[in-house]
Each structure stands twice: as structure tokens, then as C-alpha cells.
C-alpha positions in Angstrom: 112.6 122.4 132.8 114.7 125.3 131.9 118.8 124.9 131.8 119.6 127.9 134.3 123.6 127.2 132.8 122.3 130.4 130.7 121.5 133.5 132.4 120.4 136.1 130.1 121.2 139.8 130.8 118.8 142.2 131.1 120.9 145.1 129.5 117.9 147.1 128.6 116.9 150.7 129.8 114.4 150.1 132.4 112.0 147.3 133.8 109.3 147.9 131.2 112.1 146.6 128.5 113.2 144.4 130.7 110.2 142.3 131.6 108.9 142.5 127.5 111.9 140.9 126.6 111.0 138.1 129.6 107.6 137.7 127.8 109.2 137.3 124.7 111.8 134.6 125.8 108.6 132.6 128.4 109.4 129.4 129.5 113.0 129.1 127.8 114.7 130.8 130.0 114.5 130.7 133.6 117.4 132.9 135.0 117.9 136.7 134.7 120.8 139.2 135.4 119.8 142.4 136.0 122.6 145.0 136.7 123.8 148.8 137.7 122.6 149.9 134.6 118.9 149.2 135.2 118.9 150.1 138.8 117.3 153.5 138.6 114.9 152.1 136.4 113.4 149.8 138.0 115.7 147.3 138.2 115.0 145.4 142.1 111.1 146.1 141.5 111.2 144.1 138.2 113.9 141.7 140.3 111.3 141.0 142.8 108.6 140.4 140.2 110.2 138.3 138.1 111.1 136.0 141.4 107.7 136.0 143.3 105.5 136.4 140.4 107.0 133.9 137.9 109.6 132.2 139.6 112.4 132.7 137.9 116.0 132.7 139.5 117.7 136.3 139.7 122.0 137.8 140.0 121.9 141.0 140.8 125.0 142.2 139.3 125.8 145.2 141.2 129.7 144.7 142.0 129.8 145.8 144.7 132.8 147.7 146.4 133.2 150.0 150.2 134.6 149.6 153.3 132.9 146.2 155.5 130.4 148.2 157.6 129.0 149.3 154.1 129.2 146.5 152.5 128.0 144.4 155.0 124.6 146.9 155.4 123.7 146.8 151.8 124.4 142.6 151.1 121.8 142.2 154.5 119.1 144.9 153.0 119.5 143.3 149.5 119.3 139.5 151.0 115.7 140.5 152.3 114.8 139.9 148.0 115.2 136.3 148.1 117.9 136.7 145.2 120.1 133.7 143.8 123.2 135.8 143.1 124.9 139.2 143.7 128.4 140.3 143.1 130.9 142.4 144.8 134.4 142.8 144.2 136.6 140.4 144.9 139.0 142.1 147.1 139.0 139.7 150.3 137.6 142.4 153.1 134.8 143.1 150.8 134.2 139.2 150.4 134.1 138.7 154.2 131.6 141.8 154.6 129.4 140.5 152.0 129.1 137.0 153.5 127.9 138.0 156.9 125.5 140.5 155.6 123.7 137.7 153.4 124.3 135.5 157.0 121.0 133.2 157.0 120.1 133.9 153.4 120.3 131.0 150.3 121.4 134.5 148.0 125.1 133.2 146.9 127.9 135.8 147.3 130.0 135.9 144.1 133.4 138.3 143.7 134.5 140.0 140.7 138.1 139.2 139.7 138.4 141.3 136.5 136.1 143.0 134.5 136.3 141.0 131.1 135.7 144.3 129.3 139.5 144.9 130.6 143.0 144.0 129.2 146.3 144.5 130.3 146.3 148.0 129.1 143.4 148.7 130.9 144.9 147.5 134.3 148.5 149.5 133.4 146.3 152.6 133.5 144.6 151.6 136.5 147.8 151.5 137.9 147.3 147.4 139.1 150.3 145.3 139.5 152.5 143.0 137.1 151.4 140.4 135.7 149.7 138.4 133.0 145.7 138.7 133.0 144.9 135.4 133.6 147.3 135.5 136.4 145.9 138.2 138.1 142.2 136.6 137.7 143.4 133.1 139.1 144.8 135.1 142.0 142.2 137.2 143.1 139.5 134.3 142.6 141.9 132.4 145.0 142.1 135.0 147.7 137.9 135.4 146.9 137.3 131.9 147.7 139.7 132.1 150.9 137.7 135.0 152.1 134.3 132.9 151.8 132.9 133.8 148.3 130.4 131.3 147.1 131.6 131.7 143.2 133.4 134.0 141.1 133.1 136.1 137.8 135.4 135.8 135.4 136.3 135.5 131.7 135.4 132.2 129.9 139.1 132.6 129.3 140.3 132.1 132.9 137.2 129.7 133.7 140.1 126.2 133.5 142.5 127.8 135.0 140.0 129.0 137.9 138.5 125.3 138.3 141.7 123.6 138.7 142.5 126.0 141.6 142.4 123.2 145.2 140.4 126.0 146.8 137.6 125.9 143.4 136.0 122.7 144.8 132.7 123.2 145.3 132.3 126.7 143.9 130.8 128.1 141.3 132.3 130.3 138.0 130.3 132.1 136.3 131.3 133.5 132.8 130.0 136.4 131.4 131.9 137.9 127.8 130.0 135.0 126.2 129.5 135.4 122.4 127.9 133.0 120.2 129.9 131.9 116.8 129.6 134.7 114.4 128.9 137.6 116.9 129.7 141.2 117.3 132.5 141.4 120.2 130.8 144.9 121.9 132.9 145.7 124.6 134.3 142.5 125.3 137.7 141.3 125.1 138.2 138.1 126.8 135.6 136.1 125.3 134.4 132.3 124.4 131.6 130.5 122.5 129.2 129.2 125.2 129.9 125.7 125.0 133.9 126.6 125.3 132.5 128.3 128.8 130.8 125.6 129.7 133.8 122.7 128.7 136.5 124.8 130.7 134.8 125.0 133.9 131.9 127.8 134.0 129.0 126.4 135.7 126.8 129.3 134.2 127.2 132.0 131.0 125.5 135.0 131.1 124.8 136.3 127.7 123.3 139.7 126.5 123.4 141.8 123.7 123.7 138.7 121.3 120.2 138.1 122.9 118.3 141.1 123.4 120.0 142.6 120.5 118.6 140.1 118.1 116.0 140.3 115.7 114.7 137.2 117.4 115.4 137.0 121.2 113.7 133.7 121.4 115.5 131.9 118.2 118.6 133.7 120.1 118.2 132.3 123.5 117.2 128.6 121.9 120.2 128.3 119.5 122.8 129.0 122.5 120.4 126.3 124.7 120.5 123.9 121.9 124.5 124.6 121.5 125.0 124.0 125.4 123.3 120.8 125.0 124.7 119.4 121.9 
């Protein structure tokens, strides 16, 4: 049985890449992020296959964000692919729209509080308010959860401080900006070894270039396994 704690990302160019990198990793892995990057190329095709075909769990990371009517019309077509997870942004309306388009569907809405590629300089020249970033994250994943959203995305950083929230109970916190000891940051900035993830509250890491980046994808994927279950 496969520990679906780790969802690798499928940060690769197109759904050929993506599902050779799926062959290499086989049976050790059994849940898959594919994202905006890989939607024009083929991105919900390989989503679909990879469900139906070798049944492995899929989060569609598309992040979502329009007014509810939108929203609400793109959650209902994209339910229709049996998916696990998808994400929106966490900004309440878009929360609410989401969770009655994927009405009747097991697919688990989960809002984004803030991008752990972003700092507070980042958010100073997005002109977002005051405030410390772990904050800000604790807050919007708050008003996410009071709007309906299944889970959140947020930094292993803020995953604690998430879980202790009264309205966390029951949901779920998914951590991406996961990085193995010893690797290369990327475009990250609010990172954490994946057991750290895992000890402060994250119910699932999704880890990527430290994956398909490796020499090794499989020896990659096993050693952060093996660390989450040591």
C-alpha cells in the first residue's frame, strides 16, 4: 500500500514527461499533483489516465480565482473527472462557489492562503494588508474553512499554527514548499523537511523538483517515504 501523505508534483512540460516519470516511480507512489503549468499540455487527459487507468489519486492544482458564477461552472465541469483534490483561492466567495459546483462529488475543495513562493515583500508589492505572514495565512485559512473549504494550502511553516485553529478540526493541510535535507530551495521561501510537515500538522506534502529533478526519481521518492516513516 502506498503512503498518499506524499503527493509528488508533476512539474514537467507536458503528459508525455509526466506519465514517464509515473512509470519510473510505479507502485511507490500513488498520488499525483498536476498543475497550470501542464494544462495545455495535456495535463486533465494524463489526469484522467492516471485515475481510471492506474488508479492513482489526483489534486489538480489550478488555484482557482473569478467571480461565483465562474467559479462555480468550472469546479462542476472539472468534478465530472472523478479528481481527489483541486484548489482555488481562498478568498471566502470563491470558497463558497467552488463547494456547490463540486455539490455531489467526493473531489475535496482546498483554498490557497499564500503562495509559499511569497514573503512579506512580495505581499507589500501586491499591495496586501499589514501583518506578519503567518498571520495572514492563519487568517485566510480561518475565513476558508468558515466558507466550507475541505482543506487548505499552506507553507509547512504555518501548518501548527493552522491545525490549532477550533475551526481546523476535521480538515485537511496540505503543505507544498517541502524540501528534503540538503536540497536546493528553487523558488521557495517558506519551507520544511517533510517529516517537520508532517509533525506540525500537514496531513499531505507535495514535493517536486527534489523528485523529478533527481538523478534517481525513485531513490528520491523512497528516501522522503522512508523519512516520513521513520
Amino acid at each position: 500500500m502506498t503512503d498518499d501523505r506524499l503527493i509528488v508534483a508533476l512539474d514537467v512540460p507536458d503528459a508525455l514527461a509526466g506519465l514517464k516519470l509515473t512509470e519510473q516511480l510505479g507502485d511507490a507512489v500513488g498520488f499525483y499533483k498536476i498543475g497550470l503549468g501542464m494544462l495545455t499540455g495535456g495535463g486533465l487527459a494524463l489526469a484522467n489516465e492516471l485515475k481510471t487507468e492506474q488508479g492513482k489519486r489526483i489534486f489538480l492544482d489550478m488555484k482557482l480565482f473569478d467571480i461565483g458564477a465562474t467559479i462555480e461552472a468550472a469546479v462542476r465541469g472539472l468534478a465530472q473527472f472523478d479528481l481527489d483534490f483541486l484548489t482555488v483561492h481562498g478568498d471566502p466567495h470563491v470558497v463558497r462557489a467552488a463547494k456547490e459546483g463540486a455539490s455531489g462529488k467526493p473531489m475535496k475543495i482546498l483554498a490557497v492562503t499564500i503562495l509559499t513562493s511569497l514573503d512579506r515583500a512580495d505581499l507589500d508589492a501586491g499591495m496586501i494588508k499589514q501583518g506578519d505572514v503567518p498571520d495572514l495565512v492563519a487568517e485566510r485559512a480561518g475565513r476558508a474553512f468558515d466558507a466550507g473549504a475541505d482543506g487548505v494550502i499552506a507553507s509547512p511553516q504555518e501548518a501548527a499554527m493552522i491545525r490549532a485553529l477550533p475551526e481546523a478540526a476535521g480538515r485537511l493541510i496540505v503543505t507544498p514548499g517541502v524540501r528534503p535535507a540538503g536540497s536546493a530551495l528553487g523558488d521557495q521561501k517558506r519551507v520544511a523537511t517533510p517529516a517537520q510537515a508532517i509533525a506540525d500538522g500537514a496531513d499531505h506534502i507535495v514535493v517536486g523538483r527534489p523528485i523529478w529533478a533527481a538523478q534517481d526519481p525513485l531513490t528520491a521518492a523512497e528516501a522522503i517515504l522512508a523519512e516520513l516513516r521513520g
